[in-house]
SELOMAR-88693 format. One record per residue: x, y, z of N, C-alpha, C, O in turn. Coordinates in steps of 0.2 Angstrom, whole numbers, plus 2048, in hexadecimal, padded with zeros to 3 digits. Layout:
BEGIN
XYZXYZXYZXYZ...
//
This chain:
BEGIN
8047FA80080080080080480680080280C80180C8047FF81080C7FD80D8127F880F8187F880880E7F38078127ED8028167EC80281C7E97FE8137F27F88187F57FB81C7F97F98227F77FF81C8007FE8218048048277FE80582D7FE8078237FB80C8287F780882D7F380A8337F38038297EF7FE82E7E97FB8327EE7FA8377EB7F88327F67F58357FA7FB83A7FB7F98407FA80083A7FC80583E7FE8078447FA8098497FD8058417F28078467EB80384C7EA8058517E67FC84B7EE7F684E7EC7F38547EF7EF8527F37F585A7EF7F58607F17EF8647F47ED8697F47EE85C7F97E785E7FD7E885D8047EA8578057E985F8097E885C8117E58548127E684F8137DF85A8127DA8528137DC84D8117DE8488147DC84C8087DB8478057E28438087E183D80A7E98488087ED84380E7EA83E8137EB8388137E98418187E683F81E7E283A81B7E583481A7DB83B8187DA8358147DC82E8127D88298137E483080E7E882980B7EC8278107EC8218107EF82A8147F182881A7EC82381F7EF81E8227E582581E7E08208227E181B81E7E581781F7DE81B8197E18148137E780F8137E88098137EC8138147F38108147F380981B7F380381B7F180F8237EF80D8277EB80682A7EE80282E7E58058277E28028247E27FC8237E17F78267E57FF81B7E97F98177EE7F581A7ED7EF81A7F27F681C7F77F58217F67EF8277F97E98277F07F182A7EE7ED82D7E87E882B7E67E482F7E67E88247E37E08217E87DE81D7E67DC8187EE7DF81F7F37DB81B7F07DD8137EC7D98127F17E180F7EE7E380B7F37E38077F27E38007FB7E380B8017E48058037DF7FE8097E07FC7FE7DA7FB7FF7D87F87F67D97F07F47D47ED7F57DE7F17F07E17EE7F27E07E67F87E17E57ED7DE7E27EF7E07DB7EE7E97D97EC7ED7DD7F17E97D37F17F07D37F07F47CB7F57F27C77EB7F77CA7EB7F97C37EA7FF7C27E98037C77EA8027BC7EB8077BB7E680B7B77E780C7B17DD80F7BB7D98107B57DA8157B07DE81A7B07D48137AB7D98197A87D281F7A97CC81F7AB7D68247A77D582B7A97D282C7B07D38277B37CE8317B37CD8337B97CB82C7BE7CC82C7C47C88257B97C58227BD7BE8237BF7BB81F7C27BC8297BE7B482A7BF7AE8257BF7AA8247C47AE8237B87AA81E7B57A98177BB7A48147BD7B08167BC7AF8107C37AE8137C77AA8107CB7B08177C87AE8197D07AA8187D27A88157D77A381D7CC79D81D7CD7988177CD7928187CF79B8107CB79780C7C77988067CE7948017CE79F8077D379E7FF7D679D8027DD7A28057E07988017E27958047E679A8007EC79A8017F279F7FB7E97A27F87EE7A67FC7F27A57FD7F87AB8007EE7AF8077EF7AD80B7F67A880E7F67B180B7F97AF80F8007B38187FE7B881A7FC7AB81B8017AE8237FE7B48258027B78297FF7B58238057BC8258097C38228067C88258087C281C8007C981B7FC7C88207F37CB81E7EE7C48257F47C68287ED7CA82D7EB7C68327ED7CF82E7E97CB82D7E07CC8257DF7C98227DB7D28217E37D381A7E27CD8167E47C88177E97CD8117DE7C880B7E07CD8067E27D18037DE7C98047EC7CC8007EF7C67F97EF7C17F97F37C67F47EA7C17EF7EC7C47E87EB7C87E67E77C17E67F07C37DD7F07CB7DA7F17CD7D57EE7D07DF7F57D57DE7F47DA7E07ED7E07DE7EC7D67E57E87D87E87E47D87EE7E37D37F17E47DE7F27E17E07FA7E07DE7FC7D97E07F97D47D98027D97DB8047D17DC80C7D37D980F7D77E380D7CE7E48137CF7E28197CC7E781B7CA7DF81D7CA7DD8207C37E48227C07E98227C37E38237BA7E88267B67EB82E7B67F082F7B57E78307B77E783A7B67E88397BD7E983F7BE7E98367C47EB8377CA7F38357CA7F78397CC7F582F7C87FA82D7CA7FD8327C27F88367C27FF8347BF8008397BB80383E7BC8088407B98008417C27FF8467C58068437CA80C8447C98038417CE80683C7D380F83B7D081383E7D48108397CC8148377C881C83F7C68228407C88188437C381B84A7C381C84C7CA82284C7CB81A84C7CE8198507D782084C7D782584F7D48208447D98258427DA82B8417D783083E7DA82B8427D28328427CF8398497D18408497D083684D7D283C8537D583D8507DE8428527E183984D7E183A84B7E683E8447E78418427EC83D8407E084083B7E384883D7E084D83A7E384A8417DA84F8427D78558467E085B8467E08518487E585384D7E98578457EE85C8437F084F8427EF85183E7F68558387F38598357F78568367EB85C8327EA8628347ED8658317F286383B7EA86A83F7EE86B83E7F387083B7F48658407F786983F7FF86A8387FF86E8378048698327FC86682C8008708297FE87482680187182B7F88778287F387D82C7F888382A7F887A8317FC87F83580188183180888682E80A87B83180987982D80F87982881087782681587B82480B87981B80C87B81681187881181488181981388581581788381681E88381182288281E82087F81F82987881B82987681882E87381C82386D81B82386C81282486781082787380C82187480582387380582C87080082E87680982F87880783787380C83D87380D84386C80F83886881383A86281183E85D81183A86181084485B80D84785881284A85C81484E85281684884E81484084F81783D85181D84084F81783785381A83385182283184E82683585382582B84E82D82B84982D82984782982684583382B83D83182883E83382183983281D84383681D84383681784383281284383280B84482F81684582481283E82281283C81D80E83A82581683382181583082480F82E82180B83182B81083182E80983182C80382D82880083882E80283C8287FD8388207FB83781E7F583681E8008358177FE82C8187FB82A8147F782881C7FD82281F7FA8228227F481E8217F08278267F38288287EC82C8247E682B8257E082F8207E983381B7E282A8177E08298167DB8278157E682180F7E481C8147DF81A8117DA81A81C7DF81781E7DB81A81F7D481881E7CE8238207D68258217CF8258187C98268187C38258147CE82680F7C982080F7C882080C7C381980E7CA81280C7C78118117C280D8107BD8138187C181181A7BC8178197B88158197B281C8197B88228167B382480F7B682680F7BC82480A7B38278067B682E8027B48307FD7B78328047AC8378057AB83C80A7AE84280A7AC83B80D7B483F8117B78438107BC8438117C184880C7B984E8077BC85280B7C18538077C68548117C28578157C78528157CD8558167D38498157CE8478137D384580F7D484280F7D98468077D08478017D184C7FE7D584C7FA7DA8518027D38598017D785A8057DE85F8057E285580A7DF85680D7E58518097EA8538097F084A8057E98448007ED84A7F97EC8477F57EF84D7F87EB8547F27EA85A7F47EF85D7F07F285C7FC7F08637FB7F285D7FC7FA85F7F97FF8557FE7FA8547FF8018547F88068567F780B8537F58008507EF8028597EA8078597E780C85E7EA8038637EA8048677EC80B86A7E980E8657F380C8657F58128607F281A8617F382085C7F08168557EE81B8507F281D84C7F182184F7FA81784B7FE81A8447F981583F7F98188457F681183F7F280E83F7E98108447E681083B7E881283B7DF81283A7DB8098377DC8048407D780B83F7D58058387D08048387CE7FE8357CF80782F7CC8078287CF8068237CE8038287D28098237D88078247DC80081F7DE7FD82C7DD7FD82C7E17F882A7DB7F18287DE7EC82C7D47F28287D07ED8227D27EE8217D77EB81E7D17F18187D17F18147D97EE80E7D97EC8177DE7EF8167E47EC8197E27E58147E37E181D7E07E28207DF7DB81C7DB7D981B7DC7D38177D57DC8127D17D980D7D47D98097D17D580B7D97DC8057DF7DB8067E47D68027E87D580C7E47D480E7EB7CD80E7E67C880C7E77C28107DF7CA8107DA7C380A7DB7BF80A7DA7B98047DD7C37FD7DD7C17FC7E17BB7F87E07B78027E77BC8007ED7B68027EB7B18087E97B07FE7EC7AB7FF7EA7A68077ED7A280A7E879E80B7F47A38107F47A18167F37A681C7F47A58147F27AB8177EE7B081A7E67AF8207E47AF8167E57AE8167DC7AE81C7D97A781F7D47A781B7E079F8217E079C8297E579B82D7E77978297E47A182E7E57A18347E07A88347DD7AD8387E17A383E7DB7A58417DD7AB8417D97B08437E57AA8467E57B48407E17B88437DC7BA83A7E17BA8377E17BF8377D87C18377D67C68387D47BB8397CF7BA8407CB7BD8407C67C18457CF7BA84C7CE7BF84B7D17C684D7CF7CB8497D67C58477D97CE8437D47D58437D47DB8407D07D083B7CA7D583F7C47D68407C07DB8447C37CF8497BE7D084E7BF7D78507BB7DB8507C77D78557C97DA8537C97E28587C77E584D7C97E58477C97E98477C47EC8497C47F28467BD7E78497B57E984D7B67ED84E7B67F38527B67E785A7B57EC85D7B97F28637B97F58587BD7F485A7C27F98557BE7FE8577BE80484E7BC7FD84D7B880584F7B08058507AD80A84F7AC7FF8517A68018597A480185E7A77FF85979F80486279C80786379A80085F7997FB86B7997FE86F7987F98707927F98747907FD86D78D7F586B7857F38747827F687577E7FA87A7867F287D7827F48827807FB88877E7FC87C78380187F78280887C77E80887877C80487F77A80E87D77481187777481787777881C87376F81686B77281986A76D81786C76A81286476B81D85F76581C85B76581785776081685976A81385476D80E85676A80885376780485F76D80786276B80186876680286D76880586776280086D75C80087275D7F886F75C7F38777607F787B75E7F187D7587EF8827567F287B7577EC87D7507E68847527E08897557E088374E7DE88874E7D78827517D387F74D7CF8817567D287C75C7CF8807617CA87D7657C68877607CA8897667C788876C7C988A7717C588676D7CE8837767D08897777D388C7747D788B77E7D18927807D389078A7D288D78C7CD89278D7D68907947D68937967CF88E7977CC89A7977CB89C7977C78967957C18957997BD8927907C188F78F7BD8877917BB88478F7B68857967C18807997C187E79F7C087F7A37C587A7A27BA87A7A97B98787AD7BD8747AB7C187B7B47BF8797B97C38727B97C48707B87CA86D7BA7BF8667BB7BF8617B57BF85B7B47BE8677B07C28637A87C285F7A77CA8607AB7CE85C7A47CA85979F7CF85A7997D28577977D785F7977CE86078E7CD86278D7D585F7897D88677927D786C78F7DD86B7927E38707937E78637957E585D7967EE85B78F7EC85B78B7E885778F7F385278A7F384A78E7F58487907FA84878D7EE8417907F283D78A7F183E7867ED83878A7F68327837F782F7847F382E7897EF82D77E7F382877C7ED82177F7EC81D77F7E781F7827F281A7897F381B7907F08177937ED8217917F28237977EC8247967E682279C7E38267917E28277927DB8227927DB8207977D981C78D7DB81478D7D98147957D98167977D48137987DD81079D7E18157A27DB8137A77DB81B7A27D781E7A57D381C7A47CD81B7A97CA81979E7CA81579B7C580F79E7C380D79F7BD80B79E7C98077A37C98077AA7C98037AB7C48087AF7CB80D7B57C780E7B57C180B7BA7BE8127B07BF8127B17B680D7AF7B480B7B37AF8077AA7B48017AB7AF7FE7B37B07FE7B77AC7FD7B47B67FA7B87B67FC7BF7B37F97C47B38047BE7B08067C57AD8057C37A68027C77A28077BD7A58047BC79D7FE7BC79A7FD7BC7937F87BD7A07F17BD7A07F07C579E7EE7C67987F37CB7A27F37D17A17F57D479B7F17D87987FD7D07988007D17928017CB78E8067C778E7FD7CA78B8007C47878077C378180A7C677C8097BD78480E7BC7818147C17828187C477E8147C078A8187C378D8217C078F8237BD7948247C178982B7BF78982F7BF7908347BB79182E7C47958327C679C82F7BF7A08337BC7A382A7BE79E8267BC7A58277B57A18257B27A68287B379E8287A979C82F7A779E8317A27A08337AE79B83A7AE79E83B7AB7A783E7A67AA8367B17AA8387AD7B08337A87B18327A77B78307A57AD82D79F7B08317997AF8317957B383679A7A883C7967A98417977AC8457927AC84379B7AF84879B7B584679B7BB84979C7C083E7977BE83D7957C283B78D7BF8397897C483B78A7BA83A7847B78417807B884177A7B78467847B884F7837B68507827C185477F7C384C7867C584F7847CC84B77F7CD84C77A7CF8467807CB8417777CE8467737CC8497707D08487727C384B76C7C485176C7C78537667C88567727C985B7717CE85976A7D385B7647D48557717D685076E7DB8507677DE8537647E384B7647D784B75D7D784F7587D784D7527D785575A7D68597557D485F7567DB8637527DC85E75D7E186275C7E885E75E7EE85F75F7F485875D7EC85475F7F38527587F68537537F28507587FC84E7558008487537FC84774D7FB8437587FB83D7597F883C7567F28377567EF8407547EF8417537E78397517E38377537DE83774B7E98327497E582D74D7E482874B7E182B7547E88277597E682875E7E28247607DD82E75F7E38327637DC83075E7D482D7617CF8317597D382F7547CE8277567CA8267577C48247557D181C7567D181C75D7CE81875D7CA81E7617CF81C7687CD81E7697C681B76C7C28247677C48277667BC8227657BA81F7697B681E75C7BA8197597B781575F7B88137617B28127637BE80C7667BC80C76B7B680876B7B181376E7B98147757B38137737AB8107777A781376E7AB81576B7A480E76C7A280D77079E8087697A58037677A37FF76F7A47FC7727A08027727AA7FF7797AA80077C7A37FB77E7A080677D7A180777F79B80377C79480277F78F8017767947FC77278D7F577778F7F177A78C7F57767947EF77B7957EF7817947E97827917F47887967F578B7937F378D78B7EE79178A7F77897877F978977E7EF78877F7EC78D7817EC78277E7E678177E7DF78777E7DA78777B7E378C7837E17917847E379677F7DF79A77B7EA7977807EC79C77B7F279B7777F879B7777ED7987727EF79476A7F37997657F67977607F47A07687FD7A47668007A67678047AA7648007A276B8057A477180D7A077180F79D7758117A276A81679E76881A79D76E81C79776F81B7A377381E7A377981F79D77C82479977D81A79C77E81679578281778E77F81878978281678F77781A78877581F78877782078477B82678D77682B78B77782E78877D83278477F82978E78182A78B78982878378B82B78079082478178982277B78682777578682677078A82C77478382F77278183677178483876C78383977678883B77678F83A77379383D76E79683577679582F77079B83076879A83276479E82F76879482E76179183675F79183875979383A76279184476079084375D79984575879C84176479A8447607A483D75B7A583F7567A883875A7A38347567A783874E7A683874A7AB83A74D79E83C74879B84274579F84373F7A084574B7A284C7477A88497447AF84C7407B38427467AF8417437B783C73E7B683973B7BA83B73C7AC8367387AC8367307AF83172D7B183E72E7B183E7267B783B7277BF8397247C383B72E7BE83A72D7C68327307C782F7317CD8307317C18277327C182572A7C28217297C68287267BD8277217BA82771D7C182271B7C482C71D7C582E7197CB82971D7CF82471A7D08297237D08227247D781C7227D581A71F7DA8187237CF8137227CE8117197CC80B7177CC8167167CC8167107CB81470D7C38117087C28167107BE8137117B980C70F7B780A70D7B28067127BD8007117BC7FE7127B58007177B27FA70D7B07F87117AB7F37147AC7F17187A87EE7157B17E971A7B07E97207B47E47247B57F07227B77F37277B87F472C7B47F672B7AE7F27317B77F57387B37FB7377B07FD7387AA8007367B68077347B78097307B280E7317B080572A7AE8097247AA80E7277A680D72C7A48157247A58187247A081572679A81772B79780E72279980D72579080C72C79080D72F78A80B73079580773779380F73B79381074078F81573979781A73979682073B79382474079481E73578E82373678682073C78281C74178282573B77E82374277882074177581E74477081E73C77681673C77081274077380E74477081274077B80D74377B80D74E77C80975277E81174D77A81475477981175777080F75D76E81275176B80F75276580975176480775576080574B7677FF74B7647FA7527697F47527687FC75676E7F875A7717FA76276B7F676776A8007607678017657637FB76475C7F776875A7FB75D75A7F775A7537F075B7557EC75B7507ED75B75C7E775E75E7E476275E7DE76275D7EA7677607E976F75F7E77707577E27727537EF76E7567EC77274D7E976F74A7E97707447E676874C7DD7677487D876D74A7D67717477D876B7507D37717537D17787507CC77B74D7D977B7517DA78374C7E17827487E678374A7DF7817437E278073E7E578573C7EB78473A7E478C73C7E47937377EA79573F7ED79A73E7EB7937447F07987487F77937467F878D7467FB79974380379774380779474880B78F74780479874E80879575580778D75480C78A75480278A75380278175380577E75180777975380578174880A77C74381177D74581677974481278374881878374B81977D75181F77A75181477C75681577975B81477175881576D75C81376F75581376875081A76774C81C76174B81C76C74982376C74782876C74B82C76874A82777075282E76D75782B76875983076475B82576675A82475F75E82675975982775375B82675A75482975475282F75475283174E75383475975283C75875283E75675884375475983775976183875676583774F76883774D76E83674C76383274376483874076583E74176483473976783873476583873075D83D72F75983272F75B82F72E75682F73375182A73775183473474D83473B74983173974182D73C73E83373474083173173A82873173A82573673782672E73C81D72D73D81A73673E81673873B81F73A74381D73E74881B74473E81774873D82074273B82374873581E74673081B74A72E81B73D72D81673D72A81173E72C80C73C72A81174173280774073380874773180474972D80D74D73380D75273380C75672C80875A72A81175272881175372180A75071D80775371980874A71F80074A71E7FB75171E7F875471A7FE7517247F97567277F775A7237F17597207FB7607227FD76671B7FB7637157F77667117FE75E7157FB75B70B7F375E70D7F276470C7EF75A70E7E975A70F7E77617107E476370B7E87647147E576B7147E877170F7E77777107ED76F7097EE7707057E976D6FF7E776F6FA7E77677017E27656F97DC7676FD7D77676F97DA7697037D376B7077D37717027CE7736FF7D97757027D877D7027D777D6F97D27816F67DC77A6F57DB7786ED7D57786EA7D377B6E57D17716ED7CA76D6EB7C47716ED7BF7716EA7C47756F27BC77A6F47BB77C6EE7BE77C6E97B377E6EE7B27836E97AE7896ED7AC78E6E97AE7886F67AB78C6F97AE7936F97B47916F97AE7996FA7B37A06FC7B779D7037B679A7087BC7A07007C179E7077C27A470B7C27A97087C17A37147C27A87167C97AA7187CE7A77157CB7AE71E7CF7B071E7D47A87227D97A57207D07A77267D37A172A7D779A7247DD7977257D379A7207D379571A7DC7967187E17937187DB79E7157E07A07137E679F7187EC7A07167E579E71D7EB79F7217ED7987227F37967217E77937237EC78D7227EF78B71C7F478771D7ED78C7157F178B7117F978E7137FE78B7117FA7957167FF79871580579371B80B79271B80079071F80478E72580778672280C78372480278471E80377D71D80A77D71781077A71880978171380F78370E81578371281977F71281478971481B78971A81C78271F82278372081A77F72181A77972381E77371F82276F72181C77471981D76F71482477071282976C71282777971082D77A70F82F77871483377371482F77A71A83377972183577271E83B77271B83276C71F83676771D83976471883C75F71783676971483E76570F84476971084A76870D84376E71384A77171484F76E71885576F71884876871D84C76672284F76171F85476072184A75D71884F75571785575971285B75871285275D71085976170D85F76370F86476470B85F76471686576471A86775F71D86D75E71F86275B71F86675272186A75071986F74D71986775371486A74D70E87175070E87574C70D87175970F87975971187D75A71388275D71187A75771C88075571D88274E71F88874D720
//
C-alpha cells in the first residue's frame, strides 16, 4: 500500500492526505500488501460511479475486493510532483548510504524515498534508477525482502509492468535475497554428483537457492497471470523457465526430489493446457518443449513412483514423445488456419522418437489440405487461405530438411 499513501502524499490537498493515510493505515492492518494493482484509464469516474462496492472514503481510488485501481490523470499528476523529489532524496540517499546502514531507525526521509520510488515506477515502470534505489533499500533492510516480492507481484498485474524485463530480473533478484544458497550443506539440500558448482551458474539464475515447492508454484502462477494481462509475454516465460531450470536442479539434490518431479510433470501438462487455450501463442510451444527435455530426464523415476499404472495420469505412455506430437496433430486438426500449430507439429516431430511415422502423418497432413483447398468449388475464406499458405510452407520445410540430410 506504498502507492496509495504516496499518490495521497502527491495531491495538494490536506484532507485528501489525511484521507490516504487512513487507507494506508487500514490497509496495513488487513494485510492488504499483496493487492493487485491497475491502472484506469482517465479520471476513473465512470467506475467509480457504477460499483457501489467502493467506499467513499477510498476516492478517487477504487479500493474493491482486495484490488487497487488507480485512475490515470491522478497517478500522472502524482508522477510529475514526484519526480523533482525523488531526483533530490536519491542525492541525499547515494550521500548518505553508509550512516543510513547502521541507523536505528533510520531518517524519515527514507520513508519518503521509499513512497516516491513506488509511485514513480507504477506510472513508469521502465525506470531502472528507482528500481535500483527500492533494491539498494532493500539491501540495507530499510525494505523486507518479502514484502517487496509481493508488492512486485501486485505491479506484475500492470499491463506495462508485467513487460518489461528489469522487474522480472528484480523478482529473480528477490529470490536470492530471501532464500539460502542450494549449495550449503542443509538437511533441505543434500549435493550429489549434480554438477552444480557456483562457477557454473548465471548471475540472473535461480538454479543454485532452494526455494520450496510452494513457492515456485506460487512463482508459476505469477507468470500465467502476466501472460493473461499481456499476451505472449517473452519476460515472463523467460522466468518461467528459470524457475523450470531450479526445480529440475532441485530434483535431482533435494531431500524433496520426489515433489520437485511431481511439479515438472504438472508444469508440463499446465502448459498443454495453456497452447489449448491459446493456440498463438508460439512462445508457449517453445516453452513446451523444454518442459518436455527436463520431464524426459525424470521420466524412470515417474515410471518407478507411480508403478507404471496404465490408468494413471502418470503412465509412461502419456510420457513419451508421442505424446507431445499427437496433442500437437490435435490442435491443428482442430484450428488448422493458426501458424503457431503447424509449427508446434513440425518441432514435435523432430522432438519424437518415432520421426519417420511422426514426418508421414505430418506430410499427409498438408498433401490433403492442399487437394481440400485445389478441389472446392465453394469461396474460400480468409481461414481457407491461410491453411493453404501454412501447409506450403510445411511442405517446403521438409524438403529442405531431406535436402540437408542428403548433404551431409
Amino acid at each position: 500500500m506504498d502507492i496509495v499513501f504516496a499518490l495521497g502524499k502527491c495531491i495538494e490537498n490536506p484532507p485528501l492526505v489525511a484521507i490516504y493515510t487512513d487507507i494506508m493505515r487500514a490497509a496495513q492492518e488487513m494485510h492488504y500488501t499483496s493487492v493487485s494493482i491497475e491502472v484506469l484509464p482517465g479520471n476513473g469516474s465512470e467506475l467509480l460511479s457504477a460499483l457501489r462496492a467502493n467506499s467513499p472514503a477510498n476516492r478517487p481510488f477504487l479500493f474493491v475486493d482486495e484490488n487497487l485501481g488507480v485512475p490515470q490523470k491522478i497517478l500522472y499528476h502524482a508522477y510529475m510532483t514526484c519526480i523533482p523529489v525523488f531526483k533530490q532524496l536519491r542525492m541525499l540517499f547515494l550521500q548518505e548510504r553508509r550512516s543510513i546502514f547502521n541507523a536505528q531507525p533510520p531518517p524519515k526521509w527514507i520513508e519518503e524515498l521509499r513512497h516516491v520510488t513506488a509511485v514513480v515506477l507504477l506510472a513508469n515502470p521502465a525506470h531502472q534508477t528507482a528500481l535500483n534505489i527500492r533494491r539498494s533499500l532493500v539491501q540495507i533492510s530499510v525494505l523486507q525482502a518479502e514484502l517487496e516480492l509481493k508488492i512486485a507481484e501486485a505491479l506484475l498485474n500492470v499491463r506495462e509492468c508485467s513487460k518489461q524485463t528489469i522487474w522480472w530480473r528484480y523478482r529473480r533478484w528477490l529470490l536470492r535475497s530471501i532464500y539460502s544458497p542450494a549449495l550449503q550443506t542443509s538437511p533441505e539440500f543434500m549435493v550429489h554428483d549434480s554438477g552444480l558448482n557456483s562457477s557454473s551458474i548465471e548471475e540472473d539464475s535461480i538454479e543454485n537457492i532452494v526455494i520450496p515447492p510452494e513457492a515456485i508454484r506460487h512463482e508459476l502462477e505469477v507468470v500465467a497471470r502476466a501472460c493473461e494481462i499481456y499476451p505472449r509475454n517473452y519476460h515472463a516465460w523467460i522466468h518461467r523457465y528459470h524457475c523450470l531450470k531450479a526445480v529440475d536442479t532441485l530434483s535431482q539434490c533435494s531431500s524433496r526430489g520426489e515433489t520437485y518431479v511431481q511439479l515438472i510433470f504438472d508444469e508440463w501438462q499446465a502448459v498443454q493446457t495453456w497452447i489449448e487455450r491459446h493456440v498463438s501463442d508460439y512462445t508457449a510451444v517453445q516453452y513446451i518443449f523444454r518442459a518436455h527435455a527436463v520431464l524426459r530426464k525424470h521420466n524412470p523415476r515417474l515410471r518407478e513412483h507411480y508403478n507404471t499404472d496404465p490408468m494413471s495420469s502418470h503412465s509412461s505412455f502419456s510420457l513419451e514423445s508421442a505424446a507431445t506430437y499427437r496433442h500437437s496433430m490435435d490442435l491443428l486438426n482442430a484450428y488448422p488456419g493458426h501458424e503457431t500449430l503447424w509449427l508446434y507439429a513440425r518441432n514435435a516431430v523432430t522432438d519424437g522418437d518415432d520421426t519417420v511415422t511422426a514426418k508421414a502423418d505430418v506430410i499427409s497432413y498438408a498433401r490433403d489440405s492442399l487437394q481440400k483447398h485445389s478441389t472446392t468449388n465453394t469461396p474460400r475464406s480468409a481461414c481457407d487461405d491461410e491453411v493453404f499458405r501454412n501447409a506450403c510452407r510445411t511442405l517446403a520445410w521438409f524438403i529442405r530438411q531431406v535436402s540437408a540430410s542428403n548433404v551431409t
